[in-house]
C-alpha atoms as one frame of an Amber mdcrd trajectory, in Angstrom:
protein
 217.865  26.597 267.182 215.246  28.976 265.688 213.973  28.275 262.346 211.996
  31.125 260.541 210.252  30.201 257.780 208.324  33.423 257.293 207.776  35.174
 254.553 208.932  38.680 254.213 206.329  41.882 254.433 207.385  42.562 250.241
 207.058  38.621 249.770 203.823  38.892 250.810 202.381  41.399 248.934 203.876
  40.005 245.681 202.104  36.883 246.747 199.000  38.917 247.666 199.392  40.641
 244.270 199.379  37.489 241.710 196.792  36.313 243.742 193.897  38.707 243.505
 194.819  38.529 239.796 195.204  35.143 239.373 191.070  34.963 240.807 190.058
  38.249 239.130 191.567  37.805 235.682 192.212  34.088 234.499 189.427  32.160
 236.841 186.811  33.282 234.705 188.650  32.451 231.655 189.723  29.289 232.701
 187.433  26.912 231.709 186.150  28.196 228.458 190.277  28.546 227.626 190.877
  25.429 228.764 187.917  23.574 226.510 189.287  25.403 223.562 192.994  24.628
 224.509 193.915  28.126 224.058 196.099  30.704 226.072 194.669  34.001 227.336
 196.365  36.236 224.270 197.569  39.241 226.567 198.671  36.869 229.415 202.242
  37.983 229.509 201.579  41.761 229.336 199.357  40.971 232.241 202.094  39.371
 233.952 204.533  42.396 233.025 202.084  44.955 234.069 202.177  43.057 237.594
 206.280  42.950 237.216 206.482  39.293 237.617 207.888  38.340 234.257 211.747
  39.668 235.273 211.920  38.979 239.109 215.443  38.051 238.995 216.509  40.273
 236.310 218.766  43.686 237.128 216.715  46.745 236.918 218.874  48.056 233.925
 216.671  44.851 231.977 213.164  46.771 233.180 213.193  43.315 235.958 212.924
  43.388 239.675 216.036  42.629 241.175 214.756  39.946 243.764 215.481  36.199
 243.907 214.086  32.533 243.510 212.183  32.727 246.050 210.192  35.269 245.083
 210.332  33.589 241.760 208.572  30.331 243.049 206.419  32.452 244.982 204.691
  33.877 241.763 204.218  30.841 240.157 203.037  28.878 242.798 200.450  32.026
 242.997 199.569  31.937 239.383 199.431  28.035 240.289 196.399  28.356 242.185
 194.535  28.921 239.469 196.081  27.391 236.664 198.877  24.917 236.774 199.732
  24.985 232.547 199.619  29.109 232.444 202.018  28.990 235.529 203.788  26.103
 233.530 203.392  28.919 230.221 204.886  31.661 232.691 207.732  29.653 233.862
 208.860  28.236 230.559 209.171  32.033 228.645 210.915  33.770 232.123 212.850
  31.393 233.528 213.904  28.243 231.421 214.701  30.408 228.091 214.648  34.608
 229.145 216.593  33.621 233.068 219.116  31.298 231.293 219.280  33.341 228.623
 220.674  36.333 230.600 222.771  33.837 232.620 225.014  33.139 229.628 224.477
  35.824 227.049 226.732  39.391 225.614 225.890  42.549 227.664 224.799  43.882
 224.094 222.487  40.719 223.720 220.696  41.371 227.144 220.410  44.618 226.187
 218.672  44.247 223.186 216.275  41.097 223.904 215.500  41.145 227.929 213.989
  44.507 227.997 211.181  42.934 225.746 210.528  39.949 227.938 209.838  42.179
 230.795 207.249  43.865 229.370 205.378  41.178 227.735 206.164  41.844 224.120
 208.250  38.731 223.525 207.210  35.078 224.714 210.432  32.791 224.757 210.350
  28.935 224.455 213.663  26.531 224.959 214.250  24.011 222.737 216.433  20.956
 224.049 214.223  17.639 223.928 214.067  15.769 220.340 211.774  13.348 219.096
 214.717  10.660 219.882 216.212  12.562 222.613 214.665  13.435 225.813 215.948
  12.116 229.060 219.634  11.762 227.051 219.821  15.207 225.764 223.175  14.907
 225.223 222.102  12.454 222.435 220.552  15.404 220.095 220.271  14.913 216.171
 219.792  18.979 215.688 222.704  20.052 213.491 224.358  23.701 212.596 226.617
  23.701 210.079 228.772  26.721 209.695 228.487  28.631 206.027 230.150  31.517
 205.703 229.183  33.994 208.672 226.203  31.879 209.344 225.270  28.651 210.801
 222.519  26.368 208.560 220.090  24.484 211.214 218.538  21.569 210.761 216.736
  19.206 213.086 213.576  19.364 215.094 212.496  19.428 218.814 209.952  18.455
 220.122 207.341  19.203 223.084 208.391  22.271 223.243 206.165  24.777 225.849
 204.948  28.267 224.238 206.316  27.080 220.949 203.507  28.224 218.560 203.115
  31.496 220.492 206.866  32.115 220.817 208.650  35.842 219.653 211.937  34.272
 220.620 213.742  30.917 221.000 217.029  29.654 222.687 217.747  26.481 221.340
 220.468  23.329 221.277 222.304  21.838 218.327 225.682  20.227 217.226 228.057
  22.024 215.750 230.958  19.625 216.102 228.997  15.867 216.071 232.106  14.236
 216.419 232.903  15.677 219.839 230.050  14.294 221.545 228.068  16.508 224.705
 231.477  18.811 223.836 230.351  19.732 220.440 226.709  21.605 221.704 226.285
  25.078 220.656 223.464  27.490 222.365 221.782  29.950 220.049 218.819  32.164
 219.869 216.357  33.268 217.404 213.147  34.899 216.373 210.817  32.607 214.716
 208.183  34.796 213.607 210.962  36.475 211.067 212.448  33.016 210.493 212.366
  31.022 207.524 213.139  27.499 207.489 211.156  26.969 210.854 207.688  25.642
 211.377 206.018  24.340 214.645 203.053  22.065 214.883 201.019  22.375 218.310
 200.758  19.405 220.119 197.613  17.996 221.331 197.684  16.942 224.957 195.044
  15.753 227.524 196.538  17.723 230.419 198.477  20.991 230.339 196.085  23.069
 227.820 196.065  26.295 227.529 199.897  26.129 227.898 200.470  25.827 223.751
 203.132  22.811 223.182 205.003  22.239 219.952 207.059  20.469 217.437 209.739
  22.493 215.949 211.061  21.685 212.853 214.140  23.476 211.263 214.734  23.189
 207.421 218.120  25.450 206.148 217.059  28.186 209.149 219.736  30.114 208.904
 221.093  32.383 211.914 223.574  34.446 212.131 227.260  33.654 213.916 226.572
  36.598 216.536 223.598  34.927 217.852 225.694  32.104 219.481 225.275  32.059
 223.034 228.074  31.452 225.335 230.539  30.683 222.770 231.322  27.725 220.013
 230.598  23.992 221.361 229.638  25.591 225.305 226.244  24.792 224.921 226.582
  22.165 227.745 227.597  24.474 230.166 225.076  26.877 229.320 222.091  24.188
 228.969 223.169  22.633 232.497 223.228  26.405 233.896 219.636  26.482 234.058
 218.470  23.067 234.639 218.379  23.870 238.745 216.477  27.256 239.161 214.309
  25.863 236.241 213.350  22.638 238.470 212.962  24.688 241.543 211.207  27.250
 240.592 208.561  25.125 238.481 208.052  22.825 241.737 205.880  26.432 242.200
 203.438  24.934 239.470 202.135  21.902 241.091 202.407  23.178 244.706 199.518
  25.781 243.464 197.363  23.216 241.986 198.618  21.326 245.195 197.355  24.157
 247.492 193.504  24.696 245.088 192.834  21.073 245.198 193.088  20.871 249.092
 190.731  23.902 249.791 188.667  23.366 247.037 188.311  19.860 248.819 187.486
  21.122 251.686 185.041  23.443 250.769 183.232  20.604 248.898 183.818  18.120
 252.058 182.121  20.945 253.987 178.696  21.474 251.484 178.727  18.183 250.374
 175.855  15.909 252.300 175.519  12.255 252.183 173.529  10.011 254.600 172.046
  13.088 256.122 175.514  14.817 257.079 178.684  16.654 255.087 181.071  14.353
 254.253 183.385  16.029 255.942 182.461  14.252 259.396 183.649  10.922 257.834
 186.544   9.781 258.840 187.831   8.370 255.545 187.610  11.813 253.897 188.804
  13.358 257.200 192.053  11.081 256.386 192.424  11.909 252.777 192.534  16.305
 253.858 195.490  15.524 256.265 197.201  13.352 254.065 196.747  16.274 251.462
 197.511  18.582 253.915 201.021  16.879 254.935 201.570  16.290 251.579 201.819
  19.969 250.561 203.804  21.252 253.777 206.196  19.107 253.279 206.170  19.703
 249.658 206.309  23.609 250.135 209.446  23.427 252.509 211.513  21.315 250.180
 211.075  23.386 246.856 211.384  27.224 249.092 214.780  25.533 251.237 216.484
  24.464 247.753 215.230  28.355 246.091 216.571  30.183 249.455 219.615  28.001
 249.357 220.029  28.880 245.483 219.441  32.614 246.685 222.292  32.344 249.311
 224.967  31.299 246.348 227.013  33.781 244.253 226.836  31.399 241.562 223.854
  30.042 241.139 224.076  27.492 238.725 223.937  23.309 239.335 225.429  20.552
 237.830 227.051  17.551 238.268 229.102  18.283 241.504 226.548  20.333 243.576
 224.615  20.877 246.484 222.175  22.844 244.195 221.784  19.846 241.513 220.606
  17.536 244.488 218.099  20.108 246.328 216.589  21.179 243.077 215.814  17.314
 241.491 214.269  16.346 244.947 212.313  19.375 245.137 210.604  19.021 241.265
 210.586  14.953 242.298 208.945  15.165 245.971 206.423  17.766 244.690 205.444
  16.307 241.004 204.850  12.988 242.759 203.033  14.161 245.805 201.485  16.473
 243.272 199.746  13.736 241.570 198.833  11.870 244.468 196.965  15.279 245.862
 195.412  15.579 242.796 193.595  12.208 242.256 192.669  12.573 246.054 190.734
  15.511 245.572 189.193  13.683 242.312 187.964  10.932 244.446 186.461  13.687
 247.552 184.166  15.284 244.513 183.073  11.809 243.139 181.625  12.387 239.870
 181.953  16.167 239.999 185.662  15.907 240.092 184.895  14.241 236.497 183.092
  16.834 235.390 185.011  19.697 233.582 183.418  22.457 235.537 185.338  21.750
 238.337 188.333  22.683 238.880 190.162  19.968 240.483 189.516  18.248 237.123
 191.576  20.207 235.641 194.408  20.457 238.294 194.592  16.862 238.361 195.210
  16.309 234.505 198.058  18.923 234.812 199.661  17.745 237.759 201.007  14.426
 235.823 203.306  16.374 233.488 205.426  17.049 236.932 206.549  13.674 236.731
 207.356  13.854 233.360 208.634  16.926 232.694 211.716  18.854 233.686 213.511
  15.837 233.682 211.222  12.683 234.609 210.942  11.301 238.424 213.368   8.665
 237.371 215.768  10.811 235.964 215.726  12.996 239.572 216.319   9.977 241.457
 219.248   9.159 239.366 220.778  13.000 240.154 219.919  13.288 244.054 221.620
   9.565 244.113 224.453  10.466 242.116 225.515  13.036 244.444 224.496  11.598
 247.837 227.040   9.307 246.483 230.160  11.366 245.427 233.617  11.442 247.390
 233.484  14.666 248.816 229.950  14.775 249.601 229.202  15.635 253.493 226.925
  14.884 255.767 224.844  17.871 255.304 221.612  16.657 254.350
């Protein structure tokens, strides 16, 4: 059996690509932005300009026409030097612009994608709630149809690139008494809105990626800007939930992949007791670990985004092959992840406490990984779920 885990010539240079940009454009920024908490203001017509902001998108959208592989490939890239702006990246293109065109009118694509290809619009997703998070299912957020319009109200809450956002897909009820079969998807711009405000969020890991709380107060919208149709907004919301977990597993394997060489390079300069501390065998232990760590991390997330690339339908859900890959691969790498992270901490003593160094700020992102997307618990639940199912095979 041959196994080929190679990446391909054009693979490569996209990788090569982000790269050199990644170092040249947001390193310097980084930890200036990151002090003040703020995101680079053209980042996402830097990110068009490069053609990374619609790689799975047809061509007819302005995207690229290439998969989730490619996908994970540029954030994990981006990664390298900043985990939240990969995080920022990820959130706009993949969990609300991707699922977006997964579920939306050919007119509606039309109209909004072209714009998230070239930068001009930022998107956000709004699902979790202030009393919802893990049990989505349980949202408060209600639309209640007047007329030719729907009246929101509700909030959400921790919502990435919600301050900066140009456009917004977003959950709510619009039959309560039906339970997870009375969701609705719709979209929005909230720069034109009125009856919507968002509060940024303070965090201690993450910044530069802006997080918010949403509140809607009589927003109205429009009946045509349902997505998917009345009370599908299940089916649409679970759509996503599996290239969105994949494909952000890319976030923490490039912090994953920075904190191992910078912690070599330090292990290297680094002399104690008359010699680098990279001839100790304790620190010798802590780089393979690392190292092991991150292969192993890397093969999981790129086998469930080739395997999503090999389906004609690529969504997950309860059911699938897909759902299981794509919660271990977010799970295995946020919790590895973290573990990489406060190794390298510990390698750079009281540098890695200092905020000049950039492990510092790799580690403090890394612990949203277990927390976000779904937490670790919540993944363990899903790969367990269907490892247990009737018609589940023996092809692990």
């Amino acid at each position: 059996m041959s196994l080929n885990f190679n990446f391909s010539e054009e693979q490569r240079m996209l990788e090569d690509s982000v790269v050199k940009w990644a170092y040249a454009w947001l390193e310097p920024q980084m930890e200036h932005m990151y002090e003040k908490d703020e995101m680079p203001p053209d980042l996402f017509k830097q990110t068009g300009d490069l053609g990374i902001n619609g790689i799975v998108f047809e061509e007819k959208y302005g995207g690229a026409a290439l998969g989730y592989v490619e996908t994970l490939l540029a954030y994990e890239s981006i990664a390298r030097v900043s985990n939240a702006l990969s995080m920022t990246v990820g959130a706009s293109q993949t969990l609300c612009f991707d699922n977006f065109r997964r579920n939306a009118t050919e007119e509606q694509k039309m109209a909004v994608l072209p714009k998230s290809c070239t930068g001009e619009w930022i998107g956000c997703l709004g699902i979790t709630e202030p009393n919802a998070g893990s049990d989505a299912m349980s949202m408060a957020t209600r639309a209640e149809k007047k007329g030719d319009k729907y009246v929101i109200n509700g909030s959400k809450i921790f919502i990435t690139n919600g301050p900066v956002a140009d456009f917004m897909v977003f959950y709510a009820k619009t039959a309560p008494e039906k339970g997870p079969h009375g969701i609705s998807a719709f979209f929005f711009e909230p720069k034109k809105a009125k009856g919507f405000t968002c509060e940024k969020i303070k965090k201690w890991g993450m910044r530069t990626s802006p997080t918010g709380l949403i509140t809607f107060e009589d927003l109205e919208i429009p009946e045509a800007q349902l997505i998917g149709g009345l009370n599908k907004g299940v089916a649409v919301l679970t759509s996503g939930l599996c290239t969105e977990r994949i494909t952000l597993s890319g976030c923490t394997l490039g912090s994953q992949r920075r904190c191992l060489e910078d912690s070599i390079k330090y292990a290297k300069e680094r002399v104690q007791f008359g010699k680098p501390i990279a001839s100790f065998q304790l620190i010798q232990g802590k780089l393979a670990d690392m190292y092991c760590w991150y292969k192993a991390c890397r093969w999981m997330a790129y086998s469930a985004a080739a395997y999503c690339d090999s389906l004609d339908h690529k969504a997950g859900g309860k059911g699938t092959d897909l759902d299981r890959m794509a919660a271990a691969s977010l799970l295995f790498c946020g919790e590895m992840g973290t573990k990489i992270g406060l190794e390298a901490i510990q390698i750079h003593g009281g540098y890695g406490y200092c905020q000049e160094y950039g492990v510092t700020r790799h580690f403090l992102d890394q612990k949203l990984w277990e927390i976000g997307a779904g937490t670790s618990e919540v993944r363990r639940m899903i790969i367990a779920r269907e490892l247990m199912r009737d018609d589940f095979k023996s092809g692990l």
